[in-house]
C-alpha positions in Angstrom: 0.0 0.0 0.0 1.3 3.8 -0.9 -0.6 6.6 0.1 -0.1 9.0 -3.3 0.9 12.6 -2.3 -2.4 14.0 -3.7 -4.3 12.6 -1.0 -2.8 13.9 1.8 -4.4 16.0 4.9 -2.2 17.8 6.8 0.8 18.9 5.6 3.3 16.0 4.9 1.1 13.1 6.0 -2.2 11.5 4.2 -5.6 12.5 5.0 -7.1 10.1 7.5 -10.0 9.1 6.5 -8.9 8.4 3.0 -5.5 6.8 4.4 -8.3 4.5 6.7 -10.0 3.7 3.5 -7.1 2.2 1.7 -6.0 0.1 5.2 -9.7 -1.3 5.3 -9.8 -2.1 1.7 -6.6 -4.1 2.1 -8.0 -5.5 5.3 -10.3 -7.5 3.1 -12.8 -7.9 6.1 -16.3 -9.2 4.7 -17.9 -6.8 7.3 -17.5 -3.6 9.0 -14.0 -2.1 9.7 -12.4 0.1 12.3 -8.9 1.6 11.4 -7.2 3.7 14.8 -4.5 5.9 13.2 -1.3 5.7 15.1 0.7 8.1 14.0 0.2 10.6 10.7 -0.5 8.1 7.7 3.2 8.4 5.6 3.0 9.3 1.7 4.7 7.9 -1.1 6.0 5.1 1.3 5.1 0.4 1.0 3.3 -0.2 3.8 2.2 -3.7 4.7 -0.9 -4.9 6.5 0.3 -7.6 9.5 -1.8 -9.1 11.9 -4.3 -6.3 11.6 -1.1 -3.7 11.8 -0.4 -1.3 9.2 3.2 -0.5 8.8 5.9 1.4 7.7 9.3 0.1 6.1 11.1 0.6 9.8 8.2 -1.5 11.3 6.5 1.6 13.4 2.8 1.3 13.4 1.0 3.2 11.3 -2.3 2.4 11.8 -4.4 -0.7 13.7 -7.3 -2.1 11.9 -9.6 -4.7 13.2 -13.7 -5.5 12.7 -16.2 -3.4 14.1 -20.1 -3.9 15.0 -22.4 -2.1 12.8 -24.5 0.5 15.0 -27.5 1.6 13.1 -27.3 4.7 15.1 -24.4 5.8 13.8 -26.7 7.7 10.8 -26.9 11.7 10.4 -29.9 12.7 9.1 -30.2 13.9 5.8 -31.0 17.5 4.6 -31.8 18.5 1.0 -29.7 19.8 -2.0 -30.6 23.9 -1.2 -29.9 23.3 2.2 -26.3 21.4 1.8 -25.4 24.4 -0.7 -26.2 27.0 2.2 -24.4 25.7 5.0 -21.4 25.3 2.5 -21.6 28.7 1.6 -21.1 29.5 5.3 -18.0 26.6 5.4 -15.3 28.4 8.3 -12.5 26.6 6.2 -12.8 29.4 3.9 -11.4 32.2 5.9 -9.6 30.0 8.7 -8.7 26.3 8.0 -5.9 24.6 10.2 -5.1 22.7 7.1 -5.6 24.5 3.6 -4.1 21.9 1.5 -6.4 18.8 2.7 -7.7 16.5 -0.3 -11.0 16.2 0.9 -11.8 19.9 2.6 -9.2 22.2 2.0 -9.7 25.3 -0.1 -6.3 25.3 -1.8 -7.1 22.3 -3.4 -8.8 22.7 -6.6 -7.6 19.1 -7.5 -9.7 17.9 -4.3 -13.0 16.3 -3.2 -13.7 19.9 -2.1 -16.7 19.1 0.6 -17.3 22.2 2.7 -19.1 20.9 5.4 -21.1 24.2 6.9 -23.1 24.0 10.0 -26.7 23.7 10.1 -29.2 25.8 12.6 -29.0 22.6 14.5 -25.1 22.4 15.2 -24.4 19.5 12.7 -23.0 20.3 9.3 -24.0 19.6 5.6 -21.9 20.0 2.5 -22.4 19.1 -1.6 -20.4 16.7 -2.5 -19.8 15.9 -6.6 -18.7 12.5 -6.7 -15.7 12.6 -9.1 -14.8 10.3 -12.2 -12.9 7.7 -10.3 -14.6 6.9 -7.0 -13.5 4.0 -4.5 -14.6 2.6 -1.3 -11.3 5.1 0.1 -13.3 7.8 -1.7 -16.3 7.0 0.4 -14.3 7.1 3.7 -12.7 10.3 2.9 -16.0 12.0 2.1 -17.3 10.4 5.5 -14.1 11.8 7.1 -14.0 15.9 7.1 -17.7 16.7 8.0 -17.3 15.1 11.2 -14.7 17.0 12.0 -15.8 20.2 11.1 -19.0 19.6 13.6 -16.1 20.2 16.6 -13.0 22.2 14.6 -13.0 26.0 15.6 -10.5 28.8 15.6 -7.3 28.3 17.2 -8.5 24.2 18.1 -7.9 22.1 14.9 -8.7 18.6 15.4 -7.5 15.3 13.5 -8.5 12.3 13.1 -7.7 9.3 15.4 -10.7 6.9 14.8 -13.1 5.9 12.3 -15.3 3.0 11.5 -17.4 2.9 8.4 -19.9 1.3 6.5 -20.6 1.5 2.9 -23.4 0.3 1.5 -23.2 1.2 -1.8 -20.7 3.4 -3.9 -22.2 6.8 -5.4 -22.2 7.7 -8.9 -19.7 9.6 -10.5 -21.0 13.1 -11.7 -23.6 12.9 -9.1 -24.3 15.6 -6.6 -24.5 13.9 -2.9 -25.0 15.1 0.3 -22.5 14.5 3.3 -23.6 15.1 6.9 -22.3 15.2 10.3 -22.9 15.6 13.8 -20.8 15.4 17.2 -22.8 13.0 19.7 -20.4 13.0 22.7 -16.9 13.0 23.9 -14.4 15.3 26.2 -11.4 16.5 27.2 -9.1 16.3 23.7 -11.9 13.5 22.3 -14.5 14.4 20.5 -16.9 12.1 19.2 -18.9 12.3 15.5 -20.8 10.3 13.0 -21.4 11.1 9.5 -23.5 9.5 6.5 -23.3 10.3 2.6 -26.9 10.4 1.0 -27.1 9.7 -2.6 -29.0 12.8 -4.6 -32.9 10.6 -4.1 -31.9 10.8 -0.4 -30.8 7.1 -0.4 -28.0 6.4 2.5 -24.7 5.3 0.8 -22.6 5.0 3.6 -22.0 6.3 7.6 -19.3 6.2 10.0 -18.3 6.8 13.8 -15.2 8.6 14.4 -12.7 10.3 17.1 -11.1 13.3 16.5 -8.3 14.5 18.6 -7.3 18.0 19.7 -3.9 19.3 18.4 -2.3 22.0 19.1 -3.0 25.1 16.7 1.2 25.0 15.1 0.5 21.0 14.4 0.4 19.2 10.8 
């Protein structure tokens, strides 16, 4: 497994739910997967899936991944088309992101997924999202990824991932114009708990996932 450059998150390492994507992929589990990121996901470096560890060429583990239960609570509800478009036209990431160049939510990338996941009157967020030409399960986890995030991520307290679990039902079409959710439902401290679900443009659910996020310091990435 290589995590390409393009599809990093922060600077110099690859964006987490994406990087989780690939592991779970390789995983080949028939069912549900949980990927715990141990340390920043390297780019343009073999890693090799052991024993449910992911790791780099010095042996340092990258990343744990091992089955998870399905929680059919784990679902964000959806919110249509218009309303996705507003909250992204209110997405914080586009006057102050911790991390610009992100594949999936940065602004700087015009190359990238590009969901700007804005927050809804409720507190959860909403974003478009046009599936691109090539789409993957690891595109799926990646869309799931950011949203959640940006349900907890404010000025001067970016967040990254730690945890995430997803299911994917089915993959969405490319061209099409989805919707991406998310919500925080618990957590403290430096944790913050989300879940986030990817509604195909009839309003079908396509995939969800449960995550952790983890507090960094503001300088980090």
């Amino acid at each position: 497994m290589i995590i390409e450059s393009r599809f990093n998150g922060p600077p110099g390492s690859g964006n987490g739910g994406w990087s989780a994507g690939v592991f779970a992929a390789a995983s080949g589990a028939p069912g549900p997967v949980e990927v715990t990121l141990r340390r920043p996901p390297p780019l343009e470096i073999p890693l090799t899936l052991v024993d449910g560890e992911v790791r780099d060429p010095e042996g340092l583990v990258v990343a744990q991944v091992r089955p998870a239960e399905e929680d059919p609570r784990a679902v964000v509800p959806p919110v249509d088309l218009p309303a996705a478009r507003a909250a992204s036209a209110a997405y914080p990431g586009l006057v102050d992101h911790p991390f610009p160049g992100c594949y999936v939510c940065g602004p700087d990338r015009p190359d990238g997924l590009r969901i700007f996941p804005g927050r809804l009157p409720d507190g959860r967020t909403a974003a478009p999202f046009r599936v691109p030409g090539s789409v993957t399960a690891a595109t799926v986890w990646a869309a799931l990824d950011c949203p959640g995030g940006w349900a907890v991520i404010a000025p001067g307290r970016p967040y990254v991932l730690g945890r995430i679990a997803a299911v994917v039902a089915a993959l969405p079409e490319p061209g099409d114009e989805c919707v991406v959710t998310g919500a925080m439902v618990g957590g403290g401290g430096r944790k913050a708990l989300v879940h986030t679900s990817l509604y195909a443009p009839d309003g079908t659910l396509l995939a969800r996932a449960r995550a952790t996020w983890i507090a960094v310091a503001a300088h980090a990435g």
